[in-house]
C-alpha positions as CSV (number, residue, x, y, z in Angstrom):
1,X,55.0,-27.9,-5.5
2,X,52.5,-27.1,-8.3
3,X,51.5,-30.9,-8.5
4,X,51.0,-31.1,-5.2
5,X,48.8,-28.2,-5.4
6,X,47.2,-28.7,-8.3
7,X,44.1,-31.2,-6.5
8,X,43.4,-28.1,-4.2
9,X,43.4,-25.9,-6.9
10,X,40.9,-28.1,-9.3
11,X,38.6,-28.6,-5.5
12,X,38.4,-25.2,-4.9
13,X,37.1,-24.7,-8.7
14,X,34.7,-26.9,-8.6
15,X,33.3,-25.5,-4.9
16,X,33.1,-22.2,-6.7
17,X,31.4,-23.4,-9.8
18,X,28.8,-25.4,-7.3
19,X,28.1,-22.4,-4.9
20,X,27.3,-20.6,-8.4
21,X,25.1,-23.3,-9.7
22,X,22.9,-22.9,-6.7
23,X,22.8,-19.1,-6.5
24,X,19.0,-18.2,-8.1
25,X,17.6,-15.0,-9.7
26,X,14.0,-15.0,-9.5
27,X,12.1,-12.5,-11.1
28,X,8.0,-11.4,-10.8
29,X,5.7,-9.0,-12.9
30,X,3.5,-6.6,-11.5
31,X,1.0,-4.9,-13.3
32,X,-0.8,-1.2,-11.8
33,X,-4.3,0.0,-13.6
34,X,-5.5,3.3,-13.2
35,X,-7.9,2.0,-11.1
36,X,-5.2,2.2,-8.1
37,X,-4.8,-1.3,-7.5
38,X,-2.2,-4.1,-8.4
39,X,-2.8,-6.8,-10.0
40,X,-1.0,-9.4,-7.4
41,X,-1.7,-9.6,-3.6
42,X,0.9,-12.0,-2.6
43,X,4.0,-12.0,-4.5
44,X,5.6,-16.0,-3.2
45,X,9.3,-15.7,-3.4
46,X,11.4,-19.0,-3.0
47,X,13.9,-19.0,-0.4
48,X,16.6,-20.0,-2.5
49,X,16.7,-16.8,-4.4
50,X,19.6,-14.6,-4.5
51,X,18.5,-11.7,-6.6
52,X,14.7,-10.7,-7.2
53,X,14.0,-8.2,-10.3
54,X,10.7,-6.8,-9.8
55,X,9.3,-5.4,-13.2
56,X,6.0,-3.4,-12.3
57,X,3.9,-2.8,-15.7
58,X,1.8,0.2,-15.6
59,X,-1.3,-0.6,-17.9
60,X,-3.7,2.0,-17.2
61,X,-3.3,5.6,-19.7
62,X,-2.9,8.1,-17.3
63,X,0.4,10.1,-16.6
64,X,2.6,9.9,-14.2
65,X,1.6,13.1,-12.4
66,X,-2.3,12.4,-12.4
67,X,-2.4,8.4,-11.9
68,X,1.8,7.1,-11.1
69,X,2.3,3.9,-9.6
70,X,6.0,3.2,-8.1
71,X,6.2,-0.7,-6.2
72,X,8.0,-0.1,-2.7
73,X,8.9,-3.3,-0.5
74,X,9.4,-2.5,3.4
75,X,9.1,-4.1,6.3
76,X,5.1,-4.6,7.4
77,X,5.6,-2.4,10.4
78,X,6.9,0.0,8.3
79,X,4.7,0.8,5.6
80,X,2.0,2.9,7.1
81,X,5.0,5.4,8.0
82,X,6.9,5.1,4.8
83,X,3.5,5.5,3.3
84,X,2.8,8.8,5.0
85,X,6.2,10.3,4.5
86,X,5.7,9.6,1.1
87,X,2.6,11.7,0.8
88,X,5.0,14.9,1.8
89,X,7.6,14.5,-0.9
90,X,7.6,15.2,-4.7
91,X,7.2,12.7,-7.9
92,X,10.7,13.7,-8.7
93,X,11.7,12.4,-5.4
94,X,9.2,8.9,-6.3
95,X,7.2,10.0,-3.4
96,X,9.5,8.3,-0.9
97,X,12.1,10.0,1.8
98,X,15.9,10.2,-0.1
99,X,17.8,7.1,1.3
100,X,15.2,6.0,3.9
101,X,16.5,2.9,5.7
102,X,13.3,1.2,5.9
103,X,12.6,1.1,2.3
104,X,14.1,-2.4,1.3
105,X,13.9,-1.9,-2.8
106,X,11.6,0.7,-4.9
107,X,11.4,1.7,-8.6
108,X,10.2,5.2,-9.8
109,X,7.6,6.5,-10.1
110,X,5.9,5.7,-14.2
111,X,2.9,6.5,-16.2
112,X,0.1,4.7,-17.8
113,X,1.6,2.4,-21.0
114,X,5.3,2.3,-19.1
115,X,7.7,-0.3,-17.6
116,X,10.0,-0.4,-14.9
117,X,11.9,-2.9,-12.6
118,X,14.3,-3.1,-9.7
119,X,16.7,-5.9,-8.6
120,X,17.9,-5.9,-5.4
121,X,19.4,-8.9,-3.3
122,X,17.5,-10.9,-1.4
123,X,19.8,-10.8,1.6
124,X,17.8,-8.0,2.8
125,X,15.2,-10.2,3.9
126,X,14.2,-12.9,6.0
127,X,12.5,-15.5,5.6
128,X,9.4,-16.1,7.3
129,X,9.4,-11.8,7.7
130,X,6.0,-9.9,7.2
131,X,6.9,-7.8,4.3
132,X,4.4,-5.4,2.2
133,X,4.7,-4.1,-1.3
134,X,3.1,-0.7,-1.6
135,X,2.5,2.3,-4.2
136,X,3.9,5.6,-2.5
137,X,2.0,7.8,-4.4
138,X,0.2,10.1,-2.4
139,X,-3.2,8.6,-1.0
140,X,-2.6,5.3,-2.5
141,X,-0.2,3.3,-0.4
142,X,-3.5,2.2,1.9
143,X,-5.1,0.9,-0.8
144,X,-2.7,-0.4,-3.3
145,X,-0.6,-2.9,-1.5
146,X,0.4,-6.8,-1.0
147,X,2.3,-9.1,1.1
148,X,5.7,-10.6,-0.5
149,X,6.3,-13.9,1.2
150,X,10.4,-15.3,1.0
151,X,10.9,-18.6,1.8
């Protein structure tokens, strides 16, 4: 029995190995200045990507509570409204509604000289969709803000 089984077995190894092979994390760095602006516009993200980790560099000096940048992907026709709700929250809360549906991926909210990053799977979106990166911080999400392109 385990002979005849043994080609299946070996096959079905080798499919998993292969489907692993092809699976891609992708990762980008964006920088925030004090200056309320990012240093990307576009963020191009290959349609064969998996996984994307976002690190967002802060590189301006000033704190968290007078000049804190978060990076926040929705949906295009979402981001004026995310934006907004944003606005009425707290830093402790990122600036961004508690388990929002629209919001795709975020990281928190960080001061001038800090790091952060998110990773989130790429299953969330689709390609060819109109997606915009944003800082929820309240009054900069019209200004500070990009397109991320999949596929």
């Amino acid at each position: 029995m385990l002979r005849r089984l043994f080609p299946l077995i070996v096959l079905c190894a080798l499919w998993c190995a292969s489907s692993a092979a092809f699976a891609r994390n992708c990762a980008i760095t964006v920088e925030a200045t004090d200056m309320m602006t990012f240093n990307l516009k576009t963020l191009r993200v290959p349609g064969d990507c998996t996984q994307l980790r976002v690190t967002l560099k802060h590189v301006g000096r000033m704190p968290a509570q007078a000049m804190g940048h978060n990076w926040v992907l929705t949906e295009t026709r979402h981001h004026r409204d995310v934006g907004l709700a944003g606005g009425r929250m707290k830093l402790s809360d990122d600036y961004l509604p508690r388990n929002d549906a629209r919001v795709i991926a975020h990281t928190p909210v960080i001061g001038g000289g800090q790091s952060t990053e998110v990773v989130f799977p790429t299953s969330r979106l689709r390609k060819g969709g109109a997606y915009t990166f944003f800082c929820s911080f309240p009054g900069h999400w019209n200004m500070m803000k990009g397109t991320l392109v999949f596929g």
